[in-house]
N, C-alpha and C positions, 0 to 999 in steps of 0.2 A: 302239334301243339306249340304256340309260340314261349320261344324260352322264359318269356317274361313270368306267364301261367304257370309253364313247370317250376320256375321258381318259387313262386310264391305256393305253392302246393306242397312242397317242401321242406318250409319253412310252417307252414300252420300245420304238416303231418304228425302226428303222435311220435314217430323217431325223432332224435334230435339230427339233423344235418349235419352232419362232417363235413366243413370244407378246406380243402389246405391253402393254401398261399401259393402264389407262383409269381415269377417277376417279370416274364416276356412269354411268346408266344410258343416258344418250344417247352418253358414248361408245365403249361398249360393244355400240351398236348400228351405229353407223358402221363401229366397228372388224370388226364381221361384217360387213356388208355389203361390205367392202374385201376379204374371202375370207379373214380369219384362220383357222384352227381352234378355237384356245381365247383365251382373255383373261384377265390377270389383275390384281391392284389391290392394292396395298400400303400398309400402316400411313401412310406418307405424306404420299401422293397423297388418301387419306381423310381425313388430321386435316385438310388444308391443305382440303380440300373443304367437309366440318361444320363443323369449327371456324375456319379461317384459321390456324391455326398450327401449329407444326413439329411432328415426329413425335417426340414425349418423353412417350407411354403418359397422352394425354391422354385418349384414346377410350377406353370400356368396353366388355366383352365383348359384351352386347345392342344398344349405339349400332353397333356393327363388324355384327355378324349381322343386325341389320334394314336396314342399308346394303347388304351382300351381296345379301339377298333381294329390295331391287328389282332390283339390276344382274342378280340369275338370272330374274327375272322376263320381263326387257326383252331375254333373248335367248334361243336352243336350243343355242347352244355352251358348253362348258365354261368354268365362272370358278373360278378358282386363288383363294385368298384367303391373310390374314394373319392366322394367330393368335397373333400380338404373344410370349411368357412363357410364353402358355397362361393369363393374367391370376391367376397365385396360384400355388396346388400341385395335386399330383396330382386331386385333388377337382374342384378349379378346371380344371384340365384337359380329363376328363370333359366337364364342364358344356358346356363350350367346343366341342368334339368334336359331342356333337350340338344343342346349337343351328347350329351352322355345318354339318351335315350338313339339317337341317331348311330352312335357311335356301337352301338348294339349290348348294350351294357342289361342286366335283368335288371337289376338294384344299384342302388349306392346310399351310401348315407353323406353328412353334412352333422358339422359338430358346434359346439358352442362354446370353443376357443376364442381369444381374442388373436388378430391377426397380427404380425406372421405369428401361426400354431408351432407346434412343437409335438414332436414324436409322444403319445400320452401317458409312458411311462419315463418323459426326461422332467427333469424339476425343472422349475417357473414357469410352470403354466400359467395363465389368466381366460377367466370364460367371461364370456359378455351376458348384462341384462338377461333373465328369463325369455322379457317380454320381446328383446331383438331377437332371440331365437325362434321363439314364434312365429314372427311375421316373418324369417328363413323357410321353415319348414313347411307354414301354408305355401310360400310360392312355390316352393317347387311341388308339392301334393296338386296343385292349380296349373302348373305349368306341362305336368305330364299328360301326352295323347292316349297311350295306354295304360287304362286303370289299373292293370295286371302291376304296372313298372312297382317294383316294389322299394321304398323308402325310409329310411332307417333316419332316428335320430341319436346322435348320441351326446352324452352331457362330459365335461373331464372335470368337474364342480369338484368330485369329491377330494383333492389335490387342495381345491381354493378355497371350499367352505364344510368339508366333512360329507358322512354319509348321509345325513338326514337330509342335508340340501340336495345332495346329488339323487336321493330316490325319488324326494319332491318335484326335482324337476322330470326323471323317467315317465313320472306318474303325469305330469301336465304334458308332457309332449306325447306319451300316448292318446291322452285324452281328444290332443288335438287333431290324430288323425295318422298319427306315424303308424307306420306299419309293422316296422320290429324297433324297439330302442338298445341301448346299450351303455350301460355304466364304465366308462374307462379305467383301466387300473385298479381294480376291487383288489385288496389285497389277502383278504381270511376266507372263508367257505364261508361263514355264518353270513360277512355281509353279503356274499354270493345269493345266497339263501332270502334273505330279505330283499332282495333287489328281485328278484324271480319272484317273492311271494306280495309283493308290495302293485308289482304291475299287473296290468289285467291285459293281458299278450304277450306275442313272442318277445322272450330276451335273448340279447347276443353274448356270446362268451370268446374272449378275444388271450388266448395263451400268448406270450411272449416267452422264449428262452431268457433267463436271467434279469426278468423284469418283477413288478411290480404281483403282479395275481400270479398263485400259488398253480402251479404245473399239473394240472388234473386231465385224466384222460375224457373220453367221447362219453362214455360211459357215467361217468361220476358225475360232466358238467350235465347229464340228463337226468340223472338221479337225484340232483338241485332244484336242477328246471329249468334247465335253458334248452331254450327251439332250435338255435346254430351254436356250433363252437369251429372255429378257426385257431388254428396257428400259423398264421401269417407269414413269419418271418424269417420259418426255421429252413423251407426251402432257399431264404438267400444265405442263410448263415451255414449251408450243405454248401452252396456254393463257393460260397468266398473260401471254406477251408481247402476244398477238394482244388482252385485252382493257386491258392498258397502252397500246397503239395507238388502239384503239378512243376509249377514253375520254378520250385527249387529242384525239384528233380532234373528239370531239364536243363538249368542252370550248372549245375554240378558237374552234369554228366553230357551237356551238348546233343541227346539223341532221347525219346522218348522209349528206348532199350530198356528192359527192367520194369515197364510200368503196365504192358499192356492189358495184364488181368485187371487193371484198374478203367482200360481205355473202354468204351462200346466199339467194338466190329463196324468196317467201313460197312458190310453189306446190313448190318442189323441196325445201323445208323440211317442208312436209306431207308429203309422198311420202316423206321419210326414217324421219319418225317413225308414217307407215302409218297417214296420215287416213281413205284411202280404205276400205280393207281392214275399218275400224274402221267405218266407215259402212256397208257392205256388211253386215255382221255384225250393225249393228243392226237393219238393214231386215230380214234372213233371219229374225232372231229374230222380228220384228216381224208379219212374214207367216206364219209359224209357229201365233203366237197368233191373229194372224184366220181360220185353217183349223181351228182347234178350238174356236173360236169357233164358227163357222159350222154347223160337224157338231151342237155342243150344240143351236144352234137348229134344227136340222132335225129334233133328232131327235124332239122332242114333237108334230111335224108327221107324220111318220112312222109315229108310234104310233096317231094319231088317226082 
């Protein structure tokens, strides 16, 4: 089944989707092996990765899509990604659409920020026209080769004009064809509640640690009514403490001595990243070629 299908089956199943965040390719492996389904990675959790800095539309469309393509690379589950604006117009769109389809992506969404975006729970957001988000969203629903790719809209309206605008607009860009939408930055359960019961299809539920929408488990955002919930961010923010730790440790003390129940095992560290499998595969190949090897030499022997 292409990941695309299993995605999207996932997301229309009666369970809500758990998907967590990850920021590069090895944690996107962990995170399957931990028995996620899908995985996904956000504008970010990527600039803070490539670049070190905040998420303010620093990353360009091909630096984001060649990112994707190792994290689809590095697993067989579905990865969600972020198509930032759509990085232009409708054209721009397109463009967007399939390289991020190429790039082995199941989904992504595109929002209706004004550009350069802004992380959607930092203040002074601006979202452009309803109607330029439309003509966003059809190209890329028009630009995709597989029907499966699944396409998310999301509005961050509610910041720039309240909640009524922000469900207005869920409600038009499901209409027009979006496949999962998503309200940025909800901050109460009630308007949770209303956003889930206002759209007629899947809604996404996006946790931030210390942000804006209220910290509710897998469980609770299903018992609202949401079809996915992600917490995106929390695996970079594991990260950044675990190597602020690290690094004063090591700072202090000049030896990684004292920390090792913290460290993964050099051998359980290969086994994660599938040293063995790797070796295996090159010996089979390896044996492969000395079998036709062999045949070659035989076979002037054979002739003679």
């Amino acid at each position: 089944m292409r990941r695309t299908t299993r995605f999207r089956l996932l997301v229309e199943a009666p369970e809500i989707l758990v998907m967590p965040g990850v920021h590069d390719a090895l944690g996107a492996k962990i995170a399957e092996q931990a028995g996620f389904e899908a995985v996904t990675e956000g504008g970010y959790s990527s600039t803070a990765t490539l670049l070190g800095q905040p998420d303010t539309s620093q990353l360009s469309m091909s630096e984001l899509a060649d990112h994707y393509a190792r994290i689809c690379d590095a697993v067989s589950i579905p990865v969600f990604g972020d198509g930032d604006t759509g990085f232009g117009n409708v054209t721009n769109v397109r463009r967007t659409t399939r390289a991020y389809e190429r790039a082995g992506l199941a989904g992504f969404f595109i929002e209706d920020q004004t550009f350069p975006k802004r992380c959607g729970h930092m203040p002074g957001k601006g979202v452009v026209p309803a109607e330029e988000m439309l003509g966003k969203l059809k190209a890329a629903l028009d630009a995709r080769h597989d029907p499966d790719l699944v396409i998310m809209a999301r509005t961050d309206a509610l910041a720039t004009h309240g909640i009524d605008e922000a469900i207005e607009r869920a409600v038009l860009y499901r209409d027009a064809g979006a496949d999962l939408v998503f309200v940025e930055a909800l901050e109460t359960a009630d308007d949770m509640r209303r956003v889930c019961k206002a759209v007629n299809g899947p809604v996404f539920a996006s946790i931030i640690d210390g942000g804006k929408t209220p910290n509710l488990t897998a469980a609770e955002c299903q018992e609202i009514g949401f079809a996915v919930m992600t917490n995106a961010l929390a695996p970079t923010y594991v990260y950044a403490r675990a190597m602020q730790d690290y690094y004063a440790h090591f700072k202090r003390t000049g030896s990684s001595k004292g920390y090792e129940q913290r460290l993964l095992p050099f051998d359980q560290f290969n086994a994660l990243v599938g040293l063995a499998a790797l070796r295996k595969r090159e010996e089979d190949e390896l044996e492969f070629a000395r079998r036709i090897a062999r045949r070659r030499r035989k076979a002037p022997e054979a002739a003679e």
